[in-house]
C-alpha positions in Angstrom: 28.1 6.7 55.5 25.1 9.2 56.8 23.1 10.7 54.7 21.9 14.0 55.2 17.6 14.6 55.7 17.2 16.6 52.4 18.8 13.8 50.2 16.9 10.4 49.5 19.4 9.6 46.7 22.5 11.6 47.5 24.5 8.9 49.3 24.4 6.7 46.2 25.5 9.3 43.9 28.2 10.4 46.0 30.0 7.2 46.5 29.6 6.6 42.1 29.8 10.0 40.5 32.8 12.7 41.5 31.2 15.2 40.0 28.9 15.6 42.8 32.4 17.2 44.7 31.6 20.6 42.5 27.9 20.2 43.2 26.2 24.3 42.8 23.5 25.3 44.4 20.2 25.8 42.3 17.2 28.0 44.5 14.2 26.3 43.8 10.9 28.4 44.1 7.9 26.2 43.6 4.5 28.2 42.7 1.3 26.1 43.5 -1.5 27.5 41.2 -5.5 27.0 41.9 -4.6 26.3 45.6 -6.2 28.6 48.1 -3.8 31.0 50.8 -2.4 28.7 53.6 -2.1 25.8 51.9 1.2 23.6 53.3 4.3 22.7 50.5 4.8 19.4 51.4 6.6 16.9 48.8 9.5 16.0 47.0 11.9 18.0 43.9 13.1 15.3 41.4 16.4 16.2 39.3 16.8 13.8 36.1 20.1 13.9 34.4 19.4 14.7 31.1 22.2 12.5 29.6 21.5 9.5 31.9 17.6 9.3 33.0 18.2 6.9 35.1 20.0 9.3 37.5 18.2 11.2 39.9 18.5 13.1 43.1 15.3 13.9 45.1 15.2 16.7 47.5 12.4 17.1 50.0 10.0 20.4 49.7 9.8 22.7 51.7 13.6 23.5 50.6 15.3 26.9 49.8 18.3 25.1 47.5 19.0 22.4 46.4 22.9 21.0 45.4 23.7 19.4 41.9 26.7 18.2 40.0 27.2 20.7 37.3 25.3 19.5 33.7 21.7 19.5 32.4 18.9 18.4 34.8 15.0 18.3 34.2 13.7 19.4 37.3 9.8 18.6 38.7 8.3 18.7 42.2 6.2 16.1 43.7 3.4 17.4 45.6 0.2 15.4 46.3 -2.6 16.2 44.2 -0.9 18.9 41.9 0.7 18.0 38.4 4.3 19.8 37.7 6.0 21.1 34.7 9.3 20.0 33.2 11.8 22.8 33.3 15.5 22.3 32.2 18.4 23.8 33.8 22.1 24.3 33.0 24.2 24.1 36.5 27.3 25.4 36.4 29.8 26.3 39.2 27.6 29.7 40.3 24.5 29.6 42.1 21.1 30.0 40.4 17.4 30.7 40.9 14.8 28.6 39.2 11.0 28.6 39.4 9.1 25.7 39.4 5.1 25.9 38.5 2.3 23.4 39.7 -1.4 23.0 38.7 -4.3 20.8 40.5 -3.8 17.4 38.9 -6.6 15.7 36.8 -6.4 12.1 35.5 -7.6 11.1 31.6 -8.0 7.5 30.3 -9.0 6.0 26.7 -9.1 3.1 25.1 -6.6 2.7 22.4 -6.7 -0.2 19.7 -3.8 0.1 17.2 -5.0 -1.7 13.9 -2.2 -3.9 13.2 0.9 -4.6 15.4 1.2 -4.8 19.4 -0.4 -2.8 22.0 1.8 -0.2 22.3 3.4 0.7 25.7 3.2 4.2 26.2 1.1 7.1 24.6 2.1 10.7 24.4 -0.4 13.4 25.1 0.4 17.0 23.7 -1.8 20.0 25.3 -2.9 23.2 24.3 -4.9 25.9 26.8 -8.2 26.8 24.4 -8.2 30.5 26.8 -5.5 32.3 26.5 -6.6 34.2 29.6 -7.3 30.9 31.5 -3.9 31.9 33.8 -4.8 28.7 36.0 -3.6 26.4 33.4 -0.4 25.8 31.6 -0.5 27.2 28.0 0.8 24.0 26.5 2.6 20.7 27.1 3.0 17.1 26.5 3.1 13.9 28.6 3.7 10.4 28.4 0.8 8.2 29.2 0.9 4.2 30.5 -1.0 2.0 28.6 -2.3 -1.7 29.3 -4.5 -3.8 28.3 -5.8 -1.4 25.8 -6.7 1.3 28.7 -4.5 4.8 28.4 -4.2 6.5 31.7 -2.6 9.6 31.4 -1.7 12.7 34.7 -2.2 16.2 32.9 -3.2 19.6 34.4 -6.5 20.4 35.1 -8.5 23.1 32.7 -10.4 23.2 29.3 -7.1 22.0 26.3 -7.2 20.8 22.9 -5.4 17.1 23.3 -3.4 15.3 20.5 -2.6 11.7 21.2 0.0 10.2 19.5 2.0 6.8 18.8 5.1 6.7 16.7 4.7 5.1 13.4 0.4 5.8 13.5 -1.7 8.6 12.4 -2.4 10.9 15.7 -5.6 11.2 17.2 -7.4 14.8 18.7 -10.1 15.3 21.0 -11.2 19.1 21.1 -12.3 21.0 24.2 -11.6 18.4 27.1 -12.2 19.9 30.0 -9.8 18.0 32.5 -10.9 18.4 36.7 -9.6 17.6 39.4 -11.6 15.6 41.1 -12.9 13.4 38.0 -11.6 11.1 35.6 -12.3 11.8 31.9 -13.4 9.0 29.5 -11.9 10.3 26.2 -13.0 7.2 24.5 -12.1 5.2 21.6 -9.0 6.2 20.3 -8.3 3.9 17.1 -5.3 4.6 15.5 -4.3 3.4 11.7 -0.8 3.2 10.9 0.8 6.3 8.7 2.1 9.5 8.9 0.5 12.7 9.7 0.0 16.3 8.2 -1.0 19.4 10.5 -1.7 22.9 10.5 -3.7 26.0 11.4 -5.4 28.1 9.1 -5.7 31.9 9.7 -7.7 34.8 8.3 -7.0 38.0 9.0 -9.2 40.6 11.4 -10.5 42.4 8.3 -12.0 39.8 6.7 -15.0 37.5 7.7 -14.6 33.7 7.2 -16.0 30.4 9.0 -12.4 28.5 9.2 -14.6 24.8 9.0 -15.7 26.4 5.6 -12.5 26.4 4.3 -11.0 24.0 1.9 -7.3 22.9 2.3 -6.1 20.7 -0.1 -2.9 18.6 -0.4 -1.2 17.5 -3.4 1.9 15.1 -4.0 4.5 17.2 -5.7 5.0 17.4 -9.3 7.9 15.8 -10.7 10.2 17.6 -12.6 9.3 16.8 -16.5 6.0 14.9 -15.6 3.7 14.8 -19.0 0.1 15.8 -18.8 -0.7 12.0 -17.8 1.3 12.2 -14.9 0.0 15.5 -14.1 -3.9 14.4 -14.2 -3.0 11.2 -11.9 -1.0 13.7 -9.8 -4.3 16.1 -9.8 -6.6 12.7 -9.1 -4.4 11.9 -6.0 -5.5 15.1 -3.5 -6.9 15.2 -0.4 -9.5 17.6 0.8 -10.4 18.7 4.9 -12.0 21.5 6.2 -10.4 23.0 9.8 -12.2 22.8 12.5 -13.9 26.3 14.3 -10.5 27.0 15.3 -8.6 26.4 12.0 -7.0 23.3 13.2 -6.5 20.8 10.6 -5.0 17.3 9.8 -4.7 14.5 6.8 -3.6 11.1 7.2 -0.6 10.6 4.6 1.8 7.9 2.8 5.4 9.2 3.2 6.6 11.7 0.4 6.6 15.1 -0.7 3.2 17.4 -0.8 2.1 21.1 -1.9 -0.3 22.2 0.5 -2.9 25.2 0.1 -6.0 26.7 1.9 -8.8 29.0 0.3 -12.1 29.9 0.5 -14.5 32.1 -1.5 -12.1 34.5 -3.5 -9.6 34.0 -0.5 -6.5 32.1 -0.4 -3.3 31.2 0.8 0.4 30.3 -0.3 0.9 26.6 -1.6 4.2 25.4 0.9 5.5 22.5 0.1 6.1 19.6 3.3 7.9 16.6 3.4 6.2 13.7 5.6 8.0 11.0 7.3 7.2 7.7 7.9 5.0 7.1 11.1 5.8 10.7 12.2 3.0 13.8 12.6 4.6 16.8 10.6 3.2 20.1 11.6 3.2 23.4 9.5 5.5 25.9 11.4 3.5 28.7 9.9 -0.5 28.9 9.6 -1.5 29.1 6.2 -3.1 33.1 5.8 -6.0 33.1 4.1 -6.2 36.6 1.9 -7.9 38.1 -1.1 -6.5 36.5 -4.5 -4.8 39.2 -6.9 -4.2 38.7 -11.0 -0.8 40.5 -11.8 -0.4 40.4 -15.7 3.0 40.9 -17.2 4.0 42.5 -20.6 7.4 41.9 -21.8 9.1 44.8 -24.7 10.0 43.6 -27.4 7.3 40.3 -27.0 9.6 37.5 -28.6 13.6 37.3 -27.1 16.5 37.6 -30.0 16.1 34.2 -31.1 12.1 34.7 -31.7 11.1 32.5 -28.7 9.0 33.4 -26.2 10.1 34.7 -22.8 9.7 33.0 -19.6 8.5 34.5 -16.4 9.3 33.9 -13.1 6.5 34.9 -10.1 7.9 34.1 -6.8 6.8 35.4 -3.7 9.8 36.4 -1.3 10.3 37.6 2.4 11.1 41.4 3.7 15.2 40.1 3.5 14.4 38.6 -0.4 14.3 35.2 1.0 12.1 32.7 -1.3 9.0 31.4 -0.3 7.5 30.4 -3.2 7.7 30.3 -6.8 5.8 29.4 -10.3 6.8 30.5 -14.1 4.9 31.0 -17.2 5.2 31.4 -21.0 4.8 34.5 -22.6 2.3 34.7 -25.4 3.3 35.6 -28.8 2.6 39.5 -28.0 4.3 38.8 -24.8 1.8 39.0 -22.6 1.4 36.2 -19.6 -1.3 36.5 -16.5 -0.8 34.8 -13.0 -3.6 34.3 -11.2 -4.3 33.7 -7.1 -1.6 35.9 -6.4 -1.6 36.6 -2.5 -0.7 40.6 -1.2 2.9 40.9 -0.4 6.5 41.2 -1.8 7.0 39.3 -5.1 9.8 39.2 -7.4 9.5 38.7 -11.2 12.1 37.8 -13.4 12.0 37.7 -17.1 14.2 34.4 -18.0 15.3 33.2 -21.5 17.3 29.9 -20.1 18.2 28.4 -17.7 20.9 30.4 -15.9 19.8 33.4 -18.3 18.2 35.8 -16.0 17.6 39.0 -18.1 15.4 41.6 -15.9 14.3 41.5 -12.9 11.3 43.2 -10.4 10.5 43.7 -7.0 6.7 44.7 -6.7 4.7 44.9 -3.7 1.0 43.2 -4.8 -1.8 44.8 -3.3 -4.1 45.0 -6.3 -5.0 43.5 -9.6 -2.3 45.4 -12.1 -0.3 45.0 -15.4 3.3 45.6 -15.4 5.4 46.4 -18.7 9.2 44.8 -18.4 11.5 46.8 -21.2 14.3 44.5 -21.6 17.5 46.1 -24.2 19.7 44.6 -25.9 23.1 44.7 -27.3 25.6 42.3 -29.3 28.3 41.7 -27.5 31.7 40.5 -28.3 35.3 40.0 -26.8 37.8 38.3 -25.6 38.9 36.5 -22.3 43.0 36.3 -21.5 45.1 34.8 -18.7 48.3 37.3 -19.2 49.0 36.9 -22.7 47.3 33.4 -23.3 44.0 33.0 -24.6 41.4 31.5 -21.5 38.4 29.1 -22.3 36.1 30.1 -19.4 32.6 30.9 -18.7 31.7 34.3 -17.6 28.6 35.1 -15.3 27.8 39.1 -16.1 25.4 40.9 -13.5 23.7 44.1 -13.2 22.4 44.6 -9.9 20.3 48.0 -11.1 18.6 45.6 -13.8 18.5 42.2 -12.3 19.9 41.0 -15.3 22.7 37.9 -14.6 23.5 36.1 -18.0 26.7 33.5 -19.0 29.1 33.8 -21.6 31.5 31.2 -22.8 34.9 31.6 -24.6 36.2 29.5 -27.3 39.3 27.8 -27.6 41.0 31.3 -28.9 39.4 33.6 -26.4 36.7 35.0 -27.9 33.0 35.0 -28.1 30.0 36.9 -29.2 26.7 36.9 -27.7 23.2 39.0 -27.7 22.4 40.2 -23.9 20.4 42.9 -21.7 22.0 46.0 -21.7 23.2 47.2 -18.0 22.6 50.3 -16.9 25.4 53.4 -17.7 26.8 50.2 -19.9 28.6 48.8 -17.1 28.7 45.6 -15.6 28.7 45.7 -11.8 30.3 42.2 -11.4 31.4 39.9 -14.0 32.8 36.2 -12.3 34.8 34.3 -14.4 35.5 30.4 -14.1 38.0 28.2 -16.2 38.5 24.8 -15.0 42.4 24.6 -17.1 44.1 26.7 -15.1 41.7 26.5 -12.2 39.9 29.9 -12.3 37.6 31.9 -10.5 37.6 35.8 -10.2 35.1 38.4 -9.5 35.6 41.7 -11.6 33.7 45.0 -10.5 32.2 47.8 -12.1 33.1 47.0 -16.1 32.2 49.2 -18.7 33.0 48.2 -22.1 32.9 50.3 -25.3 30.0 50.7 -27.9 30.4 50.8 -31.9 28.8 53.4 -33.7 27.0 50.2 -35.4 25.1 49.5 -32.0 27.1 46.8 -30.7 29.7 46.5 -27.9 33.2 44.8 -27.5 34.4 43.6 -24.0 38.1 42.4 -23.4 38.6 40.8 -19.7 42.6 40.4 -19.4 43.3 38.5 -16.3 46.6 38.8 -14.0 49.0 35.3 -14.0 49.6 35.3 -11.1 49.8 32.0 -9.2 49.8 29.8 -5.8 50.9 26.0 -6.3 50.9 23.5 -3.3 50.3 19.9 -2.1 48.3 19.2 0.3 49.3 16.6 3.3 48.0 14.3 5.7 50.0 14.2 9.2 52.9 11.6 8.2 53.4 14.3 4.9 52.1 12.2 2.2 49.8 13.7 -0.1 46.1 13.9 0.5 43.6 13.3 -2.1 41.1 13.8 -2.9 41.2 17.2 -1.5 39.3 20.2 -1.4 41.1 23.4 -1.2 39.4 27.3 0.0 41.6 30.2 -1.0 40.2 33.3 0.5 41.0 36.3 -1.9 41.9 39.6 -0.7 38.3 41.4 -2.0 37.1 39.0 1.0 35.2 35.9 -1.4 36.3 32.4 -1.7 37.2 30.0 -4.9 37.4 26.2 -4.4 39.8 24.4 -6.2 39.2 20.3 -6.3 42.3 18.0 -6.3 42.2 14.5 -7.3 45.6 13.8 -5.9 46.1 16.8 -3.3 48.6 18.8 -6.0 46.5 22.2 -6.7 47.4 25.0 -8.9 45.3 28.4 -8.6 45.8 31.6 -10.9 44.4 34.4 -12.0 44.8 36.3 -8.6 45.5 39.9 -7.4 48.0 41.1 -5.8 47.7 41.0 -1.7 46.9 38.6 1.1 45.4 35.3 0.2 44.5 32.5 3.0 44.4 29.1 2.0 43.1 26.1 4.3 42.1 22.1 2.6 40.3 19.2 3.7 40.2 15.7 2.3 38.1 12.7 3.9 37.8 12.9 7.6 40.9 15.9 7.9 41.6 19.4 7.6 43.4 22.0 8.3 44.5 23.8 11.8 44.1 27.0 10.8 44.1 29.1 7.8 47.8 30.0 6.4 48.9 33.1 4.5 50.5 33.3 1.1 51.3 36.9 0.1 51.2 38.0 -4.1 53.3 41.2 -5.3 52.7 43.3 -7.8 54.3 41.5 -10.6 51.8 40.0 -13.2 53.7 36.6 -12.9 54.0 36.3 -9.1 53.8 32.9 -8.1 54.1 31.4 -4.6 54.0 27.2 -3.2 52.7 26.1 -0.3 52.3 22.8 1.6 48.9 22.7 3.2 49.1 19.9 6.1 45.7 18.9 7.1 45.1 16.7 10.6 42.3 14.6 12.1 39.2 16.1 12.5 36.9 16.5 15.9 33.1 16.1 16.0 30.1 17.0 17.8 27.9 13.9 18.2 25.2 14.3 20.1 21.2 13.7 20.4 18.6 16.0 21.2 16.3 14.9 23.5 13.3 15.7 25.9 12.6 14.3 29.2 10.1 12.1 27.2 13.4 10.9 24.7 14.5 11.7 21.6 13.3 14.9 19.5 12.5 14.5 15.7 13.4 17.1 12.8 15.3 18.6 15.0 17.8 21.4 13.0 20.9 22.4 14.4 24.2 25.1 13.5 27.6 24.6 15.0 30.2 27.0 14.5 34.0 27.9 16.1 34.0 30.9 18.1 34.3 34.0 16.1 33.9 31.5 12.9 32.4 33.7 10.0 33.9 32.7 6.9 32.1 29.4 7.0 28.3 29.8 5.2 25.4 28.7 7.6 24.2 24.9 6.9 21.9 23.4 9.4 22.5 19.8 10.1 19.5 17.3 10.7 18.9 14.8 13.9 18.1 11.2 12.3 15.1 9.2 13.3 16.6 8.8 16.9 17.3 12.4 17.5 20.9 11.9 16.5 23.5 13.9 15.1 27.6 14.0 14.1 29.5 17.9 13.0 32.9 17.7 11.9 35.1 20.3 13.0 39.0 21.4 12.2 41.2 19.5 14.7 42.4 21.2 18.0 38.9 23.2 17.8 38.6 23.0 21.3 34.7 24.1 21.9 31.9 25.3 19.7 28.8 27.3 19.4 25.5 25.3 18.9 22.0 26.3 18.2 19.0 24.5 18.1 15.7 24.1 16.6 13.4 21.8 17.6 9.7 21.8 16.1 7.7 22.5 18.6 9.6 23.4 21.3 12.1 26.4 22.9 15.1 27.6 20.4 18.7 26.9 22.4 21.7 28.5 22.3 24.6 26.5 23.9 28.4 26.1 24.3 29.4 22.9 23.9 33.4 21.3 24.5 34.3 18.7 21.6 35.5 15.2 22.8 35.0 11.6 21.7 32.0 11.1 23.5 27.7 11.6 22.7 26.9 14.7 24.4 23.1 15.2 25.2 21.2 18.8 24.3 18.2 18.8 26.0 15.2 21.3 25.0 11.7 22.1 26.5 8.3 23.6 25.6 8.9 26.5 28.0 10.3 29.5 26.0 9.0 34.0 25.7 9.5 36.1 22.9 12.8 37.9 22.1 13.0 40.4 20.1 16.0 42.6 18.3 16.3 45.7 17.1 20.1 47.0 16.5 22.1 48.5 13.1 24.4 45.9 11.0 27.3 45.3 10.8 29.7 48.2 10.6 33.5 49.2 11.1 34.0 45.6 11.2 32.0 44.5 14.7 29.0 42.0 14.0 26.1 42.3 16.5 26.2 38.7 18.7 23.6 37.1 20.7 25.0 35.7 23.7 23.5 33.3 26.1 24.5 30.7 28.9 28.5 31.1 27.6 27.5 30.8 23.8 27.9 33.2 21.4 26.3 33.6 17.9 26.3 36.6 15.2 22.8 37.9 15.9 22.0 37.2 12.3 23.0 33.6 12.0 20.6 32.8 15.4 18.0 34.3 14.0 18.1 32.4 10.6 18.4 28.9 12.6 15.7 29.8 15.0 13.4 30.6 11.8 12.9 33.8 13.7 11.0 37.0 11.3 12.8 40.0 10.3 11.4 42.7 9.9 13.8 45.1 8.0 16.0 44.7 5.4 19.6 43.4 7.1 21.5 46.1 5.1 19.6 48.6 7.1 18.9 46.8 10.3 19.3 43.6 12.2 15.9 43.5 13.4 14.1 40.1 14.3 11.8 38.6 16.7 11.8 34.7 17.7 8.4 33.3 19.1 10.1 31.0 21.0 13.4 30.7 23.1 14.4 29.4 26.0 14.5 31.9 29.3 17.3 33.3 30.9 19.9 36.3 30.9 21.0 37.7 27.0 22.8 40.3 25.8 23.4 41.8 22.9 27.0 42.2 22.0 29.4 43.7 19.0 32.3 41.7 18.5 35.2 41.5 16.1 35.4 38.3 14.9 33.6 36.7 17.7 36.1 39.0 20.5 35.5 42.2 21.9 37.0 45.6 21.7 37.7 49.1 22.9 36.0 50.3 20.6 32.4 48.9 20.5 29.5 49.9 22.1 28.4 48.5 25.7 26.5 45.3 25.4 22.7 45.5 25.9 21.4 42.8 28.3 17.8 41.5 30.0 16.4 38.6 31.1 13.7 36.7 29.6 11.1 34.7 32.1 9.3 31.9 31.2 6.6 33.2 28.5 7.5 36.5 28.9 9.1 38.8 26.3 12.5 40.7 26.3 13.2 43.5 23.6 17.0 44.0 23.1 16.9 47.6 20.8 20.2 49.6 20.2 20.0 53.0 21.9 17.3 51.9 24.4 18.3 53.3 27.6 16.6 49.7 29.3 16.3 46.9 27.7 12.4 45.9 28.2 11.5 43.0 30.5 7.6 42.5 30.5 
């Protein structure tokens, strides 16, 4: 067989693999930095397989293209002298351009002395550039290191990084300001390492206010168990840990495993107590720098003081995001003149919520905290009493009561005839705007909107909710039609929400419906259904309808999400079917070897996946289900997307689309942990730091497909840490 000049590995791989028969071409364009004009490109291009890296195919520079088999590759030149980055590229059947950067190599040894166990065999090396305008150098990356006989020797770029050196299963090590050249060796040392885990963060204070970051005090608490007495609490307090950041607010505490509040302040300054969870032998880093800012006191007056059974009120403080999502939250006891005063309260959105029990929510706030103030909460009340029916039969049910205007959401429960009575906040225009009732015998759950009920001339109220009859019966059956149980059954109502109805032995009866369309689909052990199937209601109160629900085999996604160095840690991942929205958004976790396993219906032939690996690009992808481990491969290099469009309207759902996968806009942005910066009902408007570069568009879809009626699609390309802005009516979508 002869082997053509380019290939050193080619004849191997086309004699074992088939693939190589649909081989694309990839345009490789290698830039050299910190080399002067003239200087020759001689050396090699390496393409790893990301699923097997023991595959490779080496191409010889200077070269124009190169050929692969279509899959994920890492791809890094060879050249004498410089040091390459890692970049990761899809092939498919169409051609492609990829760039490739290079910086003058420098060389880095340290001795390493683990204090119990072997001498470990590799070290890994994380960079970060300490000048941002230092273009010579990459921004940030991480290598693997050999190590023997107790001597690290480890190939990074040359220019002035922080450098965190880490072993699994030991506390990491830093050295700041190494200034790596390429000529010389650096001697980093003694690098002892303990075994443990590892807590880190930055600190940030904002341009208007002055503050030395090593001055400030961070401090790290094990969480608080639920109930704990004041004993527990005082060993609890005893067990901190205290470190000041360095000049650059970079900080880090050597922990046992477990869960911890962490907080930073200085002077009257602080920040917002998160709460982390450390792993075992693992380094944990703080996605978000804790923001040092000037503490606020916000004290809260409740009318009348004492709630209707002369106990004091509790109140809820929690801080929340610009969509209402919860960050943080702490409660207090009102006094007896109902009056309660939280201190260290940071600017920002807050919501506060006057609770009498638990599940008894009976005002509640949103305030905007930018000074010290008092805020009076007037809380009404009313006796209420009624009845809850099923047709003509009295229904033993609780009933969840809401009043959006208010905030008020408080539970009622009927007796065995029917009725109850109970004192609660009086809604606004003495109407309900949802009231969700649940009965386990019949299975029940409906959602009622907009109830008024009636008030006496004596001050109190009477409300009557008389539920419809009507029914849907089935069974629910494996493949051979036996029954399945247990099962788990959805029925989508017509108003668009879902009730779940639990079967012990796959028979299920649910009532209390409306007229209309209802879509049912189960799922018991490792089956479910095809597809959702239609049962249609009449009008007639006592409408009922059977059905058999067959349910099949499932498929999965298995997987593991990996780097060119191996397996990526606390990795988060969504999956979803094309055009799937009826499903809520739960993010699946890689285990300690970067693993994971989705279920999906049967027959779902492909799926949408996103991924979120600390520390490194966000990934969209479209991924085919089959029985074997598919490999997601993710890298450092990512830019800054950013989204500005309306939301959802006329029944199209902005998408983000990238590399065949496509995700509502919304659902991408949540995974990636991206910031909004509106409130969704008004805009879908985000940015996320960091995403892998390529071609997106922004698309709206109906139910994951287009139509003839939506707007054109807006599209750009996003280059290694560049950014792209993708805004509804921009004539151009911005590339810089």
């Amino acid at each position: 067989m002869r082997c053509w000049p380019l290939f050193t590995i080619v004849c191997f791989s086309l004699a074992t693999s088939p693939q190589l028969l649909r081989a694309a071409g990839v345009a490789v364009n290698v830039h050299r930095h910190g080399q002067g004009a003239g200087v020759g490109l001689a050396g090699t291009v390496t393409a790893r397989d990301v699923a097997d890296s023991s595959r490779s195919l080496t191409f010889a520079l200077p070269a124009t293209a190169i050929s692969l088999p279509p899959g994920e590759w890492f791809l890094s030149a060879q050249i004498d002298g410089d040091w390459s980055e890692q970049r990761l590229v899809t092939v498919h059947e169409a051609s492609q351009t990829t760039d490739l950067n290079t910086f003058p190599l420098a060389r880095l040894t340290a001795r390493v002395t683990p204090d119990i166990g072997k001498e470990p065999r590799e070290l890994r090396t994380y960079f970060h550039r300490v000048s941002l305008e230092d273009l010579d150098s990459p921004l940030e990356g991480n290598v693997s290191c050999d190590v023997g006989r107790g001597v690290a020797t480890c190939q990074l770029p040359s220019g002035k990084f922080d450098l965190a050196f880490r072993i699994p299963g030991y506390v990491s090590r830093y050295v700041w300001n190494a200034t790596l050249s390429h000529r010389t060796v650096l001697d980093a040392g003694t690098l002892h390492f303990a075994a443990g885990s590892t807590l880190s963060g930055r600190v940030e204070v904002p341009q208007s206010r002055q503050a030395r970051l090593d001055r400030v005090t961070v401090i790290v608490r094990p969480v608080v168990v639920a109930g704990a007495n004041e004993e527990q609490r005082h060993r609890n307090e005893s067990a901190r840990l205290t470190a000041h950041p360095n000049r650059k607010g970079f900080f880090a505490f050597d922990l046992s495993p477990g869960e911890f509040t962490i907080q930073a302040s200085f002077d009257q300054q602080i920040s917002e107590e998160l709460k982390v969870k450390v792993t075992a032998g693992r380094e944990v880093s703080l996605r978000q720098a804790l923001r040092l800012e000037p503490q606020r006191s916000i004290t809260v007056r409740v009318h009348p003081p004492l709630d209707p059974w002369s106990k004091p009120w509790t109140i809820k403080f929690a801080s929340v995001d610009d969509t209402g999502f919860l960050l943080s939250e702490r409660g207090l006891k009102t006094s007896l003149n109902g009056t309660c005063r939280f201190d260290n309260v940071l600017p920002g959105q807050h919501r506060l919520t006057v609770v009498r029990a638990v599940n008894q929510s009976w005002a509640t706030q949103m305030i905007d905290v930018d000074r010290d103030s008092t805020l009076d909460v007037d809380v009404t009340i009313i006796r209420l009493t009624g009845t809850i029916r099923i047709g003509t039969k009295p229904l033993v049910a609780s009933a969840t009561l809401r009043s959006f205007e208010t905030g008020a959401s408080v539970v009622v429960r009927s007796k065995a005839d029917g009725t109850f009575a109970a004192r609660l906040p009086t809604p606004e225009h003495d109407t309900w705007d949802e009231i969700e009732v649940r009965a386990d015998s019949p299975p029940v759950k409906r959602t009622l909107q907009h109830v008024h009920f009636q008030t006496r001339d004596d001050g109190t109220a009477e409300l009557n909710l008389d539920l419809p009859s009507r029914s849907i019966s089935g069974t629910v059956v494996d493949e051979l039609g036996r029954p399945a149980a247990p099962a788990l059954i959805d029925v989508l109502l017509p108003d668009g929400l879902i009730q779940q109805i639990d079967s012990p032995d796959g028979a299920f009866t649910v009532t209390g419906l409306e007229p209309g369309r209802h879509r049912l689909r189960a799922s018991a052990d490792e089956r479910e259904s095809i597809d959702l199937q239609d049962v249609t209601l009449n009008d007639d109160k006592d409408a009922t309808a059977d059905i058999v629900l067959p349910i099949v085999p499932v498929s999965h996604l298995r997987g593991v999400v990996r780097t060119i160095n191996g397996p990526v840690l606390g990795a988060a991942l969504f999956a979803a079917k094309p055009g799937e929205l009826t499903r809520p958004i739960i993010l699946s976790r890689v285990d300690t070897e970067g693993r994971f396993d989705i279920r999906f219906p049967a027959a779902t032939p492909y799926v949408m996946i996103a991924i979120n690996a600390p520390g490194y690009a966000f990934r969209l992808a479209r991924s085919p289900l089959g029985p074997d481990e598919q490999t997601f491969a993710v890298e450092q290099i990512g830019g800054t997307l950013s989204v500005d469009t309306l939301p959802p309207h006329s029944g199209l759902t902005p998408y983000l689309m990238h590399d065949g996968a496509a995700l509502p806009a919304v659902a991408a942005a949540y995974v990636a942990g991206a910031t909004f910066g509106a409130n969704l009902s008004e805009r879908t408007k985000f940015d996320i730091a960091s995403i892998e570069p390529g071609a997106y568009s922004l698309c709206w879809l109906s139910n994951g497909r287009s139509t003839g009626n939506a707007p054109p699609c807006i599209s750009g390309v996003l280059a290694p840490h560049g950014t792209l802005k993708l805004a509804e009516n921009s004539p151009k979508a911005d590339t810089r």
